[in-house]
Jmol script that loads the backbone (N, CA, C; Angstrom):
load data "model"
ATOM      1  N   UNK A   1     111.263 121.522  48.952  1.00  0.00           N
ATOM      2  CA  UNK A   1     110.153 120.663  48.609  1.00  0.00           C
ATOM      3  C   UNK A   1     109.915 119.660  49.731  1.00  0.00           C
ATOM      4  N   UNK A   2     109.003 118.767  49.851  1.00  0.00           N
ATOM      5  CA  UNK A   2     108.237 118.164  50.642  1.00  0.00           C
ATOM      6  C   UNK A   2     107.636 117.078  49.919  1.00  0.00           C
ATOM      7  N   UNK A   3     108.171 115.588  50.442  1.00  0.00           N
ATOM      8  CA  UNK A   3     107.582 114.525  49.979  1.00  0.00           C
ATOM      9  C   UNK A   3     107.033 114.036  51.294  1.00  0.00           C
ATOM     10  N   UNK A   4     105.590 113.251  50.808  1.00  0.00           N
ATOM     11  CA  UNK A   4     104.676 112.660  51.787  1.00  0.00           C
ATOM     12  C   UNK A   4     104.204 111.677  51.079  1.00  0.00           C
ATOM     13  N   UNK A   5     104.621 110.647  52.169  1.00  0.00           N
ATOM     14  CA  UNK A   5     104.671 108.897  51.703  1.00  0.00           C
ATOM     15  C   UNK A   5     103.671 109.069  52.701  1.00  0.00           C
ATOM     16  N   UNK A   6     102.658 107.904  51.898  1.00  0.00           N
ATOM     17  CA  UNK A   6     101.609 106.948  52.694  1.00  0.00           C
ATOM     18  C   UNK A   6     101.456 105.677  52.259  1.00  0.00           C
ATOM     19  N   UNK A   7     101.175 104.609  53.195  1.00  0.00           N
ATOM     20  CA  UNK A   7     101.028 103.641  53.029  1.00  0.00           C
ATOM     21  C   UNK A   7     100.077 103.012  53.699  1.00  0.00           C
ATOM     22  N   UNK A   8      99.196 102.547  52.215  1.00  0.00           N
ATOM     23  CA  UNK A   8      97.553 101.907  52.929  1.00  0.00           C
ATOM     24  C   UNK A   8      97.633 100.520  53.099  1.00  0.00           C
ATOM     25  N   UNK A   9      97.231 100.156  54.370  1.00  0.00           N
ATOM     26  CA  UNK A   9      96.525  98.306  54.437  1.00  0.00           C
ATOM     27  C   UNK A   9      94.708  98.226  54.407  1.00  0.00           C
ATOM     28  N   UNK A  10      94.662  97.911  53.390  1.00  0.00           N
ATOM     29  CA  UNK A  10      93.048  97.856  52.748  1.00  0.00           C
ATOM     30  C   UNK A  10      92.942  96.496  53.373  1.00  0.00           C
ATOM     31  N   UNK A  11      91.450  96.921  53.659  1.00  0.00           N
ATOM     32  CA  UNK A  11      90.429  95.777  54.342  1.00  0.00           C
ATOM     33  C   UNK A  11      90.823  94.167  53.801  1.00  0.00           C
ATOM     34  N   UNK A  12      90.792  93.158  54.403  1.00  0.00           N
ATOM     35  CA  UNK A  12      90.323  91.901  53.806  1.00  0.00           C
ATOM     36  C   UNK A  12      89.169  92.081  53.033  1.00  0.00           C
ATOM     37  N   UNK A  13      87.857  92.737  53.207  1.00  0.00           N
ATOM     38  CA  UNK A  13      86.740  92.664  52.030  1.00  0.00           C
ATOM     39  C   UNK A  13      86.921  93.567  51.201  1.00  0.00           C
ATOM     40  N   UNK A  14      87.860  94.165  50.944  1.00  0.00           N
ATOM     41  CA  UNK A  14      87.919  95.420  49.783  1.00  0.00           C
ATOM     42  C   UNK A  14      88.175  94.745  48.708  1.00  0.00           C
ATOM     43  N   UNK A  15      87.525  95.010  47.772  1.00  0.00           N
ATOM     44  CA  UNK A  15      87.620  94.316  46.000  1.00  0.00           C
ATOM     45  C   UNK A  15      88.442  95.477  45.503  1.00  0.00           C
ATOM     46  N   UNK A  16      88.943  94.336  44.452  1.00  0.00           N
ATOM     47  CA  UNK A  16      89.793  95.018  43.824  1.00  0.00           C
ATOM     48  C   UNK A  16      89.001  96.490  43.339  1.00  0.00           C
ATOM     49  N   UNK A  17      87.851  96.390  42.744  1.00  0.00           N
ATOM     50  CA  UNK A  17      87.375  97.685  42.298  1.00  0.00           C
ATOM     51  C   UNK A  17      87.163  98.833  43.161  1.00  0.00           C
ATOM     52  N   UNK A  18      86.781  98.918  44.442  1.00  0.00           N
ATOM     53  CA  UNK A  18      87.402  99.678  45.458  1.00  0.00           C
ATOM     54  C   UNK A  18      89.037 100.576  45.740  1.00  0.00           C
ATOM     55  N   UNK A  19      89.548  99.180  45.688  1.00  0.00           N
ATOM     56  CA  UNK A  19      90.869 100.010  45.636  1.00  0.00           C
ATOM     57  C   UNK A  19      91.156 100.489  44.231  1.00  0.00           C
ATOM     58  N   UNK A  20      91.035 100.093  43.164  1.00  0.00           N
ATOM     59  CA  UNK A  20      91.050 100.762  41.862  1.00  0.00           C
ATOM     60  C   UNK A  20      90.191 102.315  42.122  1.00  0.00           C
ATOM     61  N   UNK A  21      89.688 101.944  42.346  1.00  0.00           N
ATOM     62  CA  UNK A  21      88.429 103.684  42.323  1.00  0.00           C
ATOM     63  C   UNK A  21      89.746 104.649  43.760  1.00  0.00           C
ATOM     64  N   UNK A  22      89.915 103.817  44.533  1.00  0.00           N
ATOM     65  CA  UNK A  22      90.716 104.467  45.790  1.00  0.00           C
ATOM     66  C   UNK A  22      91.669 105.288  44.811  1.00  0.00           C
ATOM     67  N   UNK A  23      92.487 104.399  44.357  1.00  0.00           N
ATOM     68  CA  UNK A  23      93.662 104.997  43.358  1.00  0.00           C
ATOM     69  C   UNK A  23      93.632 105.870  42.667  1.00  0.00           C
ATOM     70  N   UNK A  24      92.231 106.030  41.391  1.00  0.00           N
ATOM     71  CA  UNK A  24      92.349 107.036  41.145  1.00  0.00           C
ATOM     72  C   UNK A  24      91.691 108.321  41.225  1.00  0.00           C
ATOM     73  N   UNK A  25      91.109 108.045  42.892  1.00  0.00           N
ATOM     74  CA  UNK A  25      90.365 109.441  43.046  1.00  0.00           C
ATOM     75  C   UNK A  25      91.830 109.626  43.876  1.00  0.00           C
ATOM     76  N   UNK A  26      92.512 109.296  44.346  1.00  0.00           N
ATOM     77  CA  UNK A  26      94.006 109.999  44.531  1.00  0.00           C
ATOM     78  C   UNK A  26      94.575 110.481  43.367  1.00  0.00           C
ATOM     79  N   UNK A  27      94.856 109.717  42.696  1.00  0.00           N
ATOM     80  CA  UNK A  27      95.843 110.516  41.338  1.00  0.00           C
ATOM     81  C   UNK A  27      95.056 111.495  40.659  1.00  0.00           C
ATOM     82  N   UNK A  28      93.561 111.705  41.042  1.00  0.00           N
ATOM     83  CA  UNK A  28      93.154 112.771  40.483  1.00  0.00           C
ATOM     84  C   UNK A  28      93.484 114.317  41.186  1.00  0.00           C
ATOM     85  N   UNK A  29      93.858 114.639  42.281  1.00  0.00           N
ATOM     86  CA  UNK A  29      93.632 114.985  43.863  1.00  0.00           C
ATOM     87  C   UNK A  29      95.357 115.881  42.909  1.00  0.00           C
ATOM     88  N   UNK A  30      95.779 115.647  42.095  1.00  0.00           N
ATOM     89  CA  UNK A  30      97.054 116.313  41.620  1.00  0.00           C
ATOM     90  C   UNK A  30      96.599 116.997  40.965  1.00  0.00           C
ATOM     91  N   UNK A  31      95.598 117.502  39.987  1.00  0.00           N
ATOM     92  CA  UNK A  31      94.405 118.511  39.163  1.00  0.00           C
ATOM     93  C   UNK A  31      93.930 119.555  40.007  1.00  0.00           C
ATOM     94  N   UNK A  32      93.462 118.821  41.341  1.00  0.00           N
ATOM     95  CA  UNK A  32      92.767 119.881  42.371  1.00  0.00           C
ATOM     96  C   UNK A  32      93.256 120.638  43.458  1.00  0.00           C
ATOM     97  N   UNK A  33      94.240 120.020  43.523  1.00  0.00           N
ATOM     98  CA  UNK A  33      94.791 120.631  44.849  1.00  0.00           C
ATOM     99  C   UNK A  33      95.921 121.974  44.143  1.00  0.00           C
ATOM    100  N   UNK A  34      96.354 123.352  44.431  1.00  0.00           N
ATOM    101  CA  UNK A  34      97.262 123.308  44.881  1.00  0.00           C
ATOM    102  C   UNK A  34      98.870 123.220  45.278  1.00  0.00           C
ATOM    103  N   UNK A  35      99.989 123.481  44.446  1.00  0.00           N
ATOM    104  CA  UNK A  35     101.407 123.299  45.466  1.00  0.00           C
ATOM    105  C   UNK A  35     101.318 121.906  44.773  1.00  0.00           C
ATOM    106  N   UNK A  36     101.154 120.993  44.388  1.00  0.00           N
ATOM    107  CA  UNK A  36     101.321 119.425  44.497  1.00  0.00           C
ATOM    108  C   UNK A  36     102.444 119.816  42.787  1.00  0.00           C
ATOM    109  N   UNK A  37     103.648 119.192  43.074  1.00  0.00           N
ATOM    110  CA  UNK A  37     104.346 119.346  42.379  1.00  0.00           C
ATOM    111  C   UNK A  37     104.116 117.552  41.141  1.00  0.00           C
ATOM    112  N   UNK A  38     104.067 116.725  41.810  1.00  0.00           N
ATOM    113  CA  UNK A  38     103.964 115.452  41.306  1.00  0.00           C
ATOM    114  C   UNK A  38     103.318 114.417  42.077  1.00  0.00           C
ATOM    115  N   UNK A  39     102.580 113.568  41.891  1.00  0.00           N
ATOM    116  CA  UNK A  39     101.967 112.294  42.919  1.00  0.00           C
ATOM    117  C   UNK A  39     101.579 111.168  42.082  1.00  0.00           C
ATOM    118  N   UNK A  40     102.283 110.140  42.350  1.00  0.00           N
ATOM    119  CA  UNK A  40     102.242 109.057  42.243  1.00  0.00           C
ATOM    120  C   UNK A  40     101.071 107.961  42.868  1.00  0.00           C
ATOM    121  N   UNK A  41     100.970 107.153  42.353  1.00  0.00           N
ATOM    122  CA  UNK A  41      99.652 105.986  43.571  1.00  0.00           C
ATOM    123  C   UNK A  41      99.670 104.517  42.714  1.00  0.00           C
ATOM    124  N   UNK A  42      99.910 103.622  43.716  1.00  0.00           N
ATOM    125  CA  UNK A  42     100.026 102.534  43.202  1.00  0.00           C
ATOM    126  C   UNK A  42      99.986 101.354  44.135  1.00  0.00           C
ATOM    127  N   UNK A  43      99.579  99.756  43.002  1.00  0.00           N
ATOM    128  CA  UNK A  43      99.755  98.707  43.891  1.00  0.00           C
ATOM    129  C   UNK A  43     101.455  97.847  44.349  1.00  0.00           C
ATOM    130  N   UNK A  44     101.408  97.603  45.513  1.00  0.00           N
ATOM    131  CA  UNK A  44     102.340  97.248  46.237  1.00  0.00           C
ATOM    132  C   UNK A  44     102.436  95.942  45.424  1.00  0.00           C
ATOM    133  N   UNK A  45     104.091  95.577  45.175  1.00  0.00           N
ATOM    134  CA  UNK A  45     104.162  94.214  44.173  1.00  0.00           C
ATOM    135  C   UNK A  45     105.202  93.410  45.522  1.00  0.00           C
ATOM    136  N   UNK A  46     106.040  94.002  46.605  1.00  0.00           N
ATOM    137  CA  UNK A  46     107.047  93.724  47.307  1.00  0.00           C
ATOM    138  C   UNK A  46     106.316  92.754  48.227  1.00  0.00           C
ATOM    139  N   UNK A  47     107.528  91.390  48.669  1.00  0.00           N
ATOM    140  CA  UNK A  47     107.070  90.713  49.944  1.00  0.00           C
ATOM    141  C   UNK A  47     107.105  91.218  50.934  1.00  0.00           C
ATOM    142  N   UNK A  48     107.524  92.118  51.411  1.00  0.00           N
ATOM    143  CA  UNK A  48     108.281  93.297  52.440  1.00  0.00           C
ATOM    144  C   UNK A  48     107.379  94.444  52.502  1.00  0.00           C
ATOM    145  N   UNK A  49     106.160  93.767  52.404  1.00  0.00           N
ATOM    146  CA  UNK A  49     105.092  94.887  52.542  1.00  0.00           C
ATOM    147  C   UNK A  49     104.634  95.052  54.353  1.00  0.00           C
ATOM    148  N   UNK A  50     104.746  93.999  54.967  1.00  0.00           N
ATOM    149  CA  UNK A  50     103.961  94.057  55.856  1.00  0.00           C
ATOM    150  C   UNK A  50     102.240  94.097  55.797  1.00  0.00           C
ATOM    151  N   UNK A  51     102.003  94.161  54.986  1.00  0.00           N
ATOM    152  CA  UNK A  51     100.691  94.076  54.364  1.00  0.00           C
ATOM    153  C   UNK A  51      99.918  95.210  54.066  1.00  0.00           C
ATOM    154  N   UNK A  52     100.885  96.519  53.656  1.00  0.00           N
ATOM    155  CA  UNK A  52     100.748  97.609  53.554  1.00  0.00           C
ATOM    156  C   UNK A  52     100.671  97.078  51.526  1.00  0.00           C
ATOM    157  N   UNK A  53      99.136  97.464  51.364  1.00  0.00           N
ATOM    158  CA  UNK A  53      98.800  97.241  49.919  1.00  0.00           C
ATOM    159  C   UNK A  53      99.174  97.928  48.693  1.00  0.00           C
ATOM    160  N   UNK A  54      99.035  99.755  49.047  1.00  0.00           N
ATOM    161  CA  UNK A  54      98.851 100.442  48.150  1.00  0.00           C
ATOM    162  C   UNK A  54      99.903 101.791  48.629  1.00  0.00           C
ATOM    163  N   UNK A  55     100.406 102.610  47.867  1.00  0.00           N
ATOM    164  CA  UNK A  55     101.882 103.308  48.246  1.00  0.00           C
ATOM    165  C   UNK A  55     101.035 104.820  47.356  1.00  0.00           C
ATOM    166  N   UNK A  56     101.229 105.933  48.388  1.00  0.00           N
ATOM    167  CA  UNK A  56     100.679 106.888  47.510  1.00  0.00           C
ATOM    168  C   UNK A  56     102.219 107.638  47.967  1.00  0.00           C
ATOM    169  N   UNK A  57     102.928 108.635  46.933  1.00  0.00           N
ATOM    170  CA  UNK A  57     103.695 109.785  47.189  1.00  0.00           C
ATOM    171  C   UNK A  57     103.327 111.035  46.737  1.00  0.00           C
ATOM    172  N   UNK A  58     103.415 111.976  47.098  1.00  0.00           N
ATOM    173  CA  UNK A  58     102.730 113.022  46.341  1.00  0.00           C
ATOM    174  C   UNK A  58     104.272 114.314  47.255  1.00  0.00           C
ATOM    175  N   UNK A  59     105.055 114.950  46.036  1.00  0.00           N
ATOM    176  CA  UNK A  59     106.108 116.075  46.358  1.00  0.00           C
ATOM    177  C   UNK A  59     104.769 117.138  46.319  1.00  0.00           C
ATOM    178  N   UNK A  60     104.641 118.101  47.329  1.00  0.00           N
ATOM    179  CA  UNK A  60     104.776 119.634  47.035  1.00  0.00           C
ATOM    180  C   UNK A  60     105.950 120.548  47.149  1.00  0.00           C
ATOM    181  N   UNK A  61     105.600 121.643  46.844  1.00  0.00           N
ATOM    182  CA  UNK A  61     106.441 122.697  46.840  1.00  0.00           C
ATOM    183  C   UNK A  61     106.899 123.083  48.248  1.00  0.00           C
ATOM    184  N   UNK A  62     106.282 123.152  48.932  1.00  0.00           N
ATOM    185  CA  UNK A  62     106.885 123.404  50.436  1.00  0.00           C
ATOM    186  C   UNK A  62     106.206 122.627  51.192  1.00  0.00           C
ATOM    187  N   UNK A  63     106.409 123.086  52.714  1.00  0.00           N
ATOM    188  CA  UNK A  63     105.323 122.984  53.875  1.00  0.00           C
ATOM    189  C   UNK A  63     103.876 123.598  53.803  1.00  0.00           C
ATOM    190  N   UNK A  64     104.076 124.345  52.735  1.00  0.00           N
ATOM    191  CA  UNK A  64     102.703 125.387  53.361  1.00  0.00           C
ATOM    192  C   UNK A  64     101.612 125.203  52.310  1.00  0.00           C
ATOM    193  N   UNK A  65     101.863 124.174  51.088  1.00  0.00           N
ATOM    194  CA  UNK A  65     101.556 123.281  50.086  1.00  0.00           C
ATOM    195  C   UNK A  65     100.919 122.373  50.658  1.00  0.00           C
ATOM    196  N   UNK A  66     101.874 121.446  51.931  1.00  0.00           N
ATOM    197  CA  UNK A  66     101.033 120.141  52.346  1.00  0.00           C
ATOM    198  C   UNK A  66     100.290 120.760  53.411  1.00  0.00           C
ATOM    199  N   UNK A  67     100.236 122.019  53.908  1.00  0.00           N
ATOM    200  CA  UNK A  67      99.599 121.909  55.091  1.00  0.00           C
ATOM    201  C   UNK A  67      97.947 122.237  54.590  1.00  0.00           C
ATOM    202  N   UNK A  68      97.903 122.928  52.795  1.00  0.00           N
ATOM    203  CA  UNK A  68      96.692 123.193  52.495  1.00  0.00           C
ATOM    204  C   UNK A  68      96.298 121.713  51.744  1.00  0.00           C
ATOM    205  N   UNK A  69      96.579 120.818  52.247  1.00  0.00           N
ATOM    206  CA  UNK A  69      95.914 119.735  51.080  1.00  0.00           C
ATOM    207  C   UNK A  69      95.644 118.796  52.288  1.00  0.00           C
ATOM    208  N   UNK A  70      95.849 118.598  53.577  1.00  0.00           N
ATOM    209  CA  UNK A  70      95.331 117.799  54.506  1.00  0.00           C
ATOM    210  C   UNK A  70      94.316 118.593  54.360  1.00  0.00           C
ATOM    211  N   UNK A  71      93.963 119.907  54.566  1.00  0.00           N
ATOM    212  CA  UNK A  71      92.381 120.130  55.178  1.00  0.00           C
ATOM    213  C   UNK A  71      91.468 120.096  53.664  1.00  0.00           C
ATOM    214  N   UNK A  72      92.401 120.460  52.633  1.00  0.00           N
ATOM    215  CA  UNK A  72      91.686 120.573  51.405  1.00  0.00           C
ATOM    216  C   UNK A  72      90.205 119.914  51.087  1.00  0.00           C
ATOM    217  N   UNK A  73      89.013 120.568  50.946  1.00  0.00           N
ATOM    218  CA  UNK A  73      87.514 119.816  50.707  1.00  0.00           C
ATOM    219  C   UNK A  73      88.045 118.431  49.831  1.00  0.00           C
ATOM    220  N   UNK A  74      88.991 118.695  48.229  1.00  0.00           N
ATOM    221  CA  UNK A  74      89.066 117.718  47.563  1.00  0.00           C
ATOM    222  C   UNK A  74      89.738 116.314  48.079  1.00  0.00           C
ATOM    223  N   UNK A  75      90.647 116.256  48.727  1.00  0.00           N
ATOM    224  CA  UNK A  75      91.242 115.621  49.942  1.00  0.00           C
ATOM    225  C   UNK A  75      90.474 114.848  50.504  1.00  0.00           C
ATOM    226  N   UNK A  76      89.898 115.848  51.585  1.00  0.00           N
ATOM    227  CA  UNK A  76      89.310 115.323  52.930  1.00  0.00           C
ATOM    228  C   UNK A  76      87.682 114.797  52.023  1.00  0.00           C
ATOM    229  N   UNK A  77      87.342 114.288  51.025  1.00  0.00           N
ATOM    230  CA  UNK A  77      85.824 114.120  50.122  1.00  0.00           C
ATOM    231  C   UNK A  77      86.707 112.695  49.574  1.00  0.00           C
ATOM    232  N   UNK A  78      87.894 112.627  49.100  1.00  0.00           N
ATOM    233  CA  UNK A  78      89.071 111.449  48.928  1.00  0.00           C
ATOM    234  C   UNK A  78      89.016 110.407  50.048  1.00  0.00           C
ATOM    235  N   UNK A  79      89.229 111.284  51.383  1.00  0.00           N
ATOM    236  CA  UNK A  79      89.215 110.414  52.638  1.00  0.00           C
ATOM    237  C   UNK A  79      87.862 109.858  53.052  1.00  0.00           C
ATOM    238  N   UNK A  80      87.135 110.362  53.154  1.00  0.00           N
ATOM    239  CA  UNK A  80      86.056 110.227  53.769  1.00  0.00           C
ATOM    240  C   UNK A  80      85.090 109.190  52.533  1.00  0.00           C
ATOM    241  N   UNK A  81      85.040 109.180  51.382  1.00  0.00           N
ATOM    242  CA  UNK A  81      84.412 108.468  50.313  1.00  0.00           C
ATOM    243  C   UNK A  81      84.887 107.138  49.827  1.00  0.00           C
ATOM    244  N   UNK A  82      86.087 107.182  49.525  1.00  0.00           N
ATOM    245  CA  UNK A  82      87.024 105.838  48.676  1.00  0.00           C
ATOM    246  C   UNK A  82      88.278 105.439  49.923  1.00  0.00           C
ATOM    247  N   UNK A  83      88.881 105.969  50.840  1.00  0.00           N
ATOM    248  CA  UNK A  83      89.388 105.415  51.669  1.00  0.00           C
ATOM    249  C   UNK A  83      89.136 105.079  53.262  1.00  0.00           C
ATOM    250  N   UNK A  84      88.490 105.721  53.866  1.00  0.00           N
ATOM    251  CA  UNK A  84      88.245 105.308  54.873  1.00  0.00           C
ATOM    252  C   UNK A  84      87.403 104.448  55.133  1.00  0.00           C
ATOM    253  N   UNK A  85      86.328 104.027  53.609  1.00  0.00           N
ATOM    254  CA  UNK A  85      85.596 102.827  53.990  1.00  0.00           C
ATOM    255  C   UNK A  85      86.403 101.730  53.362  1.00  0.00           C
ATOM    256  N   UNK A  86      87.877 101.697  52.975  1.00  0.00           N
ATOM    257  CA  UNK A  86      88.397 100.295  53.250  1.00  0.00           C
ATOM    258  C   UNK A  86      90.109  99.778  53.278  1.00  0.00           C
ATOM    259  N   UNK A  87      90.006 101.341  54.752  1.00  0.00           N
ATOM    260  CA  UNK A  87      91.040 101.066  55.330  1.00  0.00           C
ATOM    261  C   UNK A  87      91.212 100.541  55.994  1.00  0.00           C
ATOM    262  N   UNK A  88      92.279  99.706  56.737  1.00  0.00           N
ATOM    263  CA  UNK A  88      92.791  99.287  57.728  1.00  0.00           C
ATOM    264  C   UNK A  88      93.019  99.894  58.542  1.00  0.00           C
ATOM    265  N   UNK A  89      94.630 100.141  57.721  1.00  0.00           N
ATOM    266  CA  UNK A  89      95.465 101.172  58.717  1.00  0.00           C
ATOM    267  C   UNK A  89      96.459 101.658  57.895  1.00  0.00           C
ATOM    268  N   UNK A  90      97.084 103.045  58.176  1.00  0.00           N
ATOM    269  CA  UNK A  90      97.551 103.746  57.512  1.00  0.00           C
ATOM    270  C   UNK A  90      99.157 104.105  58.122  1.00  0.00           C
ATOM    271  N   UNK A  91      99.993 104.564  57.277  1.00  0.00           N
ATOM    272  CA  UNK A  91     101.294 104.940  57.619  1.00  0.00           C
ATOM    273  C   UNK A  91     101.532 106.248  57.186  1.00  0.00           C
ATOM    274  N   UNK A  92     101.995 107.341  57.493  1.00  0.00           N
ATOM    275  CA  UNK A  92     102.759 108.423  57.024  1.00  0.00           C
ATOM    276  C   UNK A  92     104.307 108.771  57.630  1.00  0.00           C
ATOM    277  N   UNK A  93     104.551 109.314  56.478  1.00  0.00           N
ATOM    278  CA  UNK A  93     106.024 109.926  56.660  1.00  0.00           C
ATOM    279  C   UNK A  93     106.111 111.256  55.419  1.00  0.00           C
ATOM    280  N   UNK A  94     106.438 112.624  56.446  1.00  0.00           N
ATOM    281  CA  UNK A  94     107.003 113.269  55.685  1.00  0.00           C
ATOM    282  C   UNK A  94     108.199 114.419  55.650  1.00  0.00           C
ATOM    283  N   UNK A  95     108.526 114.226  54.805  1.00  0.00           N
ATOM    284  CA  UNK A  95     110.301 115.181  54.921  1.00  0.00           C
ATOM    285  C   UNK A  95     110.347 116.250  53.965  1.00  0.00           C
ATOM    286  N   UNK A  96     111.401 116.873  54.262  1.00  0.00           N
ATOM    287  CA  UNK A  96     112.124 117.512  53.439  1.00  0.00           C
ATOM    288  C   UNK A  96     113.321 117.158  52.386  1.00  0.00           C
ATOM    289  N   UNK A  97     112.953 117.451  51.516  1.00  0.00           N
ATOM    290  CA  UNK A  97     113.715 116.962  49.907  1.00  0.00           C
ATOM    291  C   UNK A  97     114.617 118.111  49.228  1.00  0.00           C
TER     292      UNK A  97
END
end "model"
wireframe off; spacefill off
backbone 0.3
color backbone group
């Protein structure tokens, strides 16, 4: 299996309802895709954020699971709609589990 951590820093002007809608057109993105064994999405409560706001994890089943959900239409319609208009900047990390 294959876990892939991300970690969003949302805009200074992003309202809360933005990132609410961000959230759960991610947690929907587990219906559509695919290999996605479990995914999580949520707000950051830690001082130790660095100012990284919002924490998405999502396990698939393998490599060949995450490699169809980066290009995935439902995904990349995720990115392009509810996050990239109020991102910052982004973190990834992903391994083997």
């Amino acid at each position: 299996m294959v876990e892939h951590v991300v970690l969003f820093r949302t805009t200074a002007d992003a309202t809360d309802e933005q990132r609410g809608r961000m959230m759960a057109e991610l947690a929907a993105l587990k219906d559509k895709i695919p290999g996605i064994v479990d995914l999580t999405v949520g707000t950051n409560f830690s001082s130790r954020n660095q100012g990284f706001d919002i924490g998405l994890v999502v396990r698939f089943v393998d490599r060949a699971a995450l490699d169809v959900y980066i290009p995935h239409p439902a995904h990349r319609g995720c990115v392009e709609e509810f996050i990239n208009p109020i991102k910052a900047d982004v973190l990834v990390v992903d391994y083997e589990i």
